[in-house]
C-alpha positions as CSV (number, residue, x, y, z in Angstrom):
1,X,0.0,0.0,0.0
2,X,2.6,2.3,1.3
3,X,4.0,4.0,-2.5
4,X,0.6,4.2,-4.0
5,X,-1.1,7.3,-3.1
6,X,-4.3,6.1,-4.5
7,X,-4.8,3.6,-2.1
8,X,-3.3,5.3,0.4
9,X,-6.1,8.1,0.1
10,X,-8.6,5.8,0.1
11,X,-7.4,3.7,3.8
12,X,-7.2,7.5,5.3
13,X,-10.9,8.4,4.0
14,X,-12.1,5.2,5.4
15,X,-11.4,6.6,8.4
16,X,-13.2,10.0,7.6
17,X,-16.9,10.2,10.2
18,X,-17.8,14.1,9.6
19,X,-19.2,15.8,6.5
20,X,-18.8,19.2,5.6
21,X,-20.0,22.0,3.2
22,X,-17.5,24.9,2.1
23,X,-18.4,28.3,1.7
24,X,-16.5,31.5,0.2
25,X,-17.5,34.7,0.2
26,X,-17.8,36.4,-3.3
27,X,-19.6,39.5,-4.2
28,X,-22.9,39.6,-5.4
29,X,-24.4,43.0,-7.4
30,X,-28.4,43.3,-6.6
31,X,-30.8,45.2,-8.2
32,X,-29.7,48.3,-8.0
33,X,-26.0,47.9,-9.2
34,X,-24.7,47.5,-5.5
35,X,-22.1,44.9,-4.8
36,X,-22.1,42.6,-1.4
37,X,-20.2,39.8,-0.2
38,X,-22.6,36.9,0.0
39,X,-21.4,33.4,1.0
40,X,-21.4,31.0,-1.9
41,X,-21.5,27.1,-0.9
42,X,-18.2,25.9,-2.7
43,X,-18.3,21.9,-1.8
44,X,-21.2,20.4,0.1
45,X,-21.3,16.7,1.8
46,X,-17.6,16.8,1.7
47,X,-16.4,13.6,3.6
48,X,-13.7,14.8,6.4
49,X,-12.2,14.3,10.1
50,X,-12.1,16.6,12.7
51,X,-9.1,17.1,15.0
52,X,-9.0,19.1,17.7
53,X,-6.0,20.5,19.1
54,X,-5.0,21.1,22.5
55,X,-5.2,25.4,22.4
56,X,-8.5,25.7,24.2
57,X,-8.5,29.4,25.0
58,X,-11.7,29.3,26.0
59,X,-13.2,31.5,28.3
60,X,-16.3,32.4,30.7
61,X,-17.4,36.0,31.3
62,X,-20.3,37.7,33.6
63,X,-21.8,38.4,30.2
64,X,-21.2,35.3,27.6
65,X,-19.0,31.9,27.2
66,X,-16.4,32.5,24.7
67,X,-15.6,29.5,22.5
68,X,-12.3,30.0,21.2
69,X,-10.0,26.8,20.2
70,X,-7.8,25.1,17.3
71,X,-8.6,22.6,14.9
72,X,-7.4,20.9,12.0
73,X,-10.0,19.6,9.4
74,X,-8.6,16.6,7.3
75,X,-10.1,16.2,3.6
76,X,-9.7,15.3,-0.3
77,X,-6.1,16.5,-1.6
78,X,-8.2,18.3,-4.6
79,X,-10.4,20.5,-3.1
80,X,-9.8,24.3,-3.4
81,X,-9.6,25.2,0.4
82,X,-9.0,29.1,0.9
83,X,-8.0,31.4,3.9
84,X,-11.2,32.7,5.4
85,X,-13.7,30.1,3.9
86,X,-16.5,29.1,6.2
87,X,-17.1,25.4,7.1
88,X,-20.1,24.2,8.5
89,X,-19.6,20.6,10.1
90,X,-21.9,17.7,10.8
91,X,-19.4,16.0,13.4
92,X,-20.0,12.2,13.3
93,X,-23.5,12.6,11.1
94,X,-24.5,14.7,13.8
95,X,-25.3,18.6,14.6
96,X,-23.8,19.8,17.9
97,X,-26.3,17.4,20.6
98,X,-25.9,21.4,23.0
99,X,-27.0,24.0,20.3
100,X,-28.7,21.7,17.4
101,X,-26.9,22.9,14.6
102,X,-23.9,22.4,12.5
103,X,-20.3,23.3,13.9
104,X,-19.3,26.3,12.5
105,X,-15.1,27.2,11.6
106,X,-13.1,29.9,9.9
107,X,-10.1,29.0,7.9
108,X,-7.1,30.3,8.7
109,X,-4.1,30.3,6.6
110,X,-3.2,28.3,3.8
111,X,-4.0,24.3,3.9
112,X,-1.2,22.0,3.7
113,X,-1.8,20.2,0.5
114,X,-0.3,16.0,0.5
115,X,-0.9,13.3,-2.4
116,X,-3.0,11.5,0.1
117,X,-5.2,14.2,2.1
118,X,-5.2,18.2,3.3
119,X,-4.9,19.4,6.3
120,X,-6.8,22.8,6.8
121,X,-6.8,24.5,10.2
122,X,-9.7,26.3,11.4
123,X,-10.3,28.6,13.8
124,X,-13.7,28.4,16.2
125,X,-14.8,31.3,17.7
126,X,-18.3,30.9,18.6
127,X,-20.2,32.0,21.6
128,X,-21.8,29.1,23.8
């Protein structure tokens, strides 16, 4: 196996549980001739992992819980993957069991790009 990156892709995706959908904002012009950034779904039902890292920083305020860690997202070697693209991920084929919805990440820098897989780190800062 080892030498082929074919196969080797294919024993690391087999170990792939989350699906994602991409996003990248592009601008839009409306009605009136007025351009806005509006987020355009790139990939959707991507298979992928999700790693977690260990730079929780994390915080609890009087007013709100900051979320705020470090991730890496693990995925196909040919997708397009950009700084600052959204992802939305269904973590094991489910939403998040404490806010019912989809796991939301920023990208942040440049994926590294392999024969086999990418890795793409993303950045969550969400409020709980």
């Amino acid at each position: 196996m080892f030498g082929n990156p074919a196969a080797e892709r294919a024993a690391i995706e087999m170990t792939y549980e989350d699906t994602a959908t991409i996003s990248r904002t592009e601008p839009a012009t409306g009605a009136n001739h007025i351009t806005r950034a509006v987020p355009a779904v790139k990939y959707s039902e991507i298979i992928c992992a999700l790693s977690y890292s260990g730079s929780d920083k994390s915080q609890q305020t009087d007013a709100q819980n900051e979320v705020d860690y470090d991730a890496v997202i693990f995925a196909a070697p040919d997708l397009l993957v950009l700084p600052g693209d959204s992802i939305s991920l269904k973590r094991f084929g489910r939403e998040d069991p404490n806010s019912r919805r989809l796991l939301a990440f920023q990208v942040v820098g440049r994926p590294a790009v392999y024969a086999t897989h990418q890795e793409i780190k993303v950045k969550d800062g969400d409020l709980a």
